[in-house]
C-alpha positions in Angstrom: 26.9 -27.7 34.3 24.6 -30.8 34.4 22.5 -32.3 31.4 19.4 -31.4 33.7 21.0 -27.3 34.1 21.7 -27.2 30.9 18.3 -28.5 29.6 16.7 -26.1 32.2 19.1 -23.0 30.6 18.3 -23.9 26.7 14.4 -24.2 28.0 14.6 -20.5 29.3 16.7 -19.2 26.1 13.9 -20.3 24.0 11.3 -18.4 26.3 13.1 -15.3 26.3 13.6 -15.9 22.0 9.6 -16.4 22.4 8.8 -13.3 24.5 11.5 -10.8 22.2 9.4 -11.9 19.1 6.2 -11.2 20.8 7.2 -7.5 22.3 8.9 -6.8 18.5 5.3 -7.8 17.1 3.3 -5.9 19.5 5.7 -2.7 19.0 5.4 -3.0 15.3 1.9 -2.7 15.5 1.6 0.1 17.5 4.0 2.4 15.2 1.4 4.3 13.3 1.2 3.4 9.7 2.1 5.5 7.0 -0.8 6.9 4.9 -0.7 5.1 1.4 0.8 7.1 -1.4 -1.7 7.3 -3.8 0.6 6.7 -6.6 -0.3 7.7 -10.1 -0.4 5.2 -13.2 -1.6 5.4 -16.6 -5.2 3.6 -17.0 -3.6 2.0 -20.1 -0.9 0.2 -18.0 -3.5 -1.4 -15.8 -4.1 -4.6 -17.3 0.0 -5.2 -17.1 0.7 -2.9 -13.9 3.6 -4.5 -12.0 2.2 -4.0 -8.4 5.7 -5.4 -7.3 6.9 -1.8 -8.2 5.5 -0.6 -5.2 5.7 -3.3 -3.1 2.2 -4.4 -3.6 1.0 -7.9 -4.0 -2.3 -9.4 -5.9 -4.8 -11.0 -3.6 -7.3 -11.1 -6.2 -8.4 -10.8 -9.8 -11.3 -10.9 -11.4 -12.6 -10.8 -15.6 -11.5 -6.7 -15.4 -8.2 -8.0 -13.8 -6.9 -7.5 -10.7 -9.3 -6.8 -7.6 -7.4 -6.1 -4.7 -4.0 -6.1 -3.2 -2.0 -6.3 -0.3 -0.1 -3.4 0.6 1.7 -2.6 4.0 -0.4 -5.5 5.2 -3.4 -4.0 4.4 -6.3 -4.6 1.4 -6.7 -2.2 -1.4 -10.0 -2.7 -3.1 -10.5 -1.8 -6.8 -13.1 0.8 -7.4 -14.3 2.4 -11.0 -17.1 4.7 -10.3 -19.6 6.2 -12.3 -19.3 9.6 -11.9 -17.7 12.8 -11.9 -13.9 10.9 -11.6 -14.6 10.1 -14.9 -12.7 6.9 -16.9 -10.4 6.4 -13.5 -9.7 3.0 -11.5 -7.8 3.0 -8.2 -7.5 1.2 -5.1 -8.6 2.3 -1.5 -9.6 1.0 2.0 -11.1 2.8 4.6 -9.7 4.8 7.2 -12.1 5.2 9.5 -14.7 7.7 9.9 -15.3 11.4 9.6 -16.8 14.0 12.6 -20.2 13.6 9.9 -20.0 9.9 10.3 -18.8 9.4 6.9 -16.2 7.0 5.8 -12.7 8.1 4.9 -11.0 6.7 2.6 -6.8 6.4 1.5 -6.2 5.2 -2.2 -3.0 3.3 -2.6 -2.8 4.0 -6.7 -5.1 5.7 -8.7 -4.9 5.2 -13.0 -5.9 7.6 -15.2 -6.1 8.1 -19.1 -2.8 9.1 -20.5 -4.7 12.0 -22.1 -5.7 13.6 -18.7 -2.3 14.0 -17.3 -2.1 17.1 -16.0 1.7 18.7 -17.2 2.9 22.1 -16.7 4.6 24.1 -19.2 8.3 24.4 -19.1 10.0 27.8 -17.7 11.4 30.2 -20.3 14.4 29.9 -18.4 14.6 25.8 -18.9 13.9 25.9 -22.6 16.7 28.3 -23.2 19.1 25.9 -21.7 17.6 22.7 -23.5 17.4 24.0 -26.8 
């Protein structure tokens, strides 16, 4: 093979390397993304959450602390309404919208007082065998 062929050869390589990268980006965007999980968090942990735990990363914080993340590739905002969610914080984006023309939202996390957390009681059965 010639310096010249084998110029030409190594030239084509790096197209096709090019052109691989660019289908495997295009496919990866059209895989439908998993809804978020709406995971579940004390509101006392907020201020020292470790978003890493779920593979989130801070984009920003503010003087509450941190105002949105990065999750999947896409931005979770912080939200703390005033209403009937009472003292709650999590973190949504929106979806898209509804048949009504409202928005839809997903929440990635959502804290909540310790003293809301909503537990079962344990089975007769179980207690007999942990006693």
């Amino acid at each position: 093979m010639t310096p010249e062929q084998a110029k030409h050869y190594l030239h084509l390589q790096e197209r096709q390397a090019i052109a691989l990268e660019t289908i495997a980006q295009l496919l990866k965007q059209s895989l439908p993304r998993p809804p978020a999980p709406n995971y579940e968090a004390t509101l006392e942990n907020f201020p020292t959450y470790d978003w890493q735990a779920i593979g989130a990363k801070v984009e920003l914080t503010d003087n509450y602390g941190v105002a949105s993340v990065i999750w999947n590739g896409e931005r979770y905002s912080r939200r703390s309404p005033n209403n009937s969610y009472g003292a709650v914080i999590f973190f949504s984006r929106c979806v898209g919208k509804s048949a009504e023309g409202k928005n839809l939202y997903e929440r990635l996390i959502t804290f909540k007082p310790l003293k809301d957390l909503e537990v079962e009681p344990i089975s007769r059965k179980a207690e007999q065998i942990i006693k």
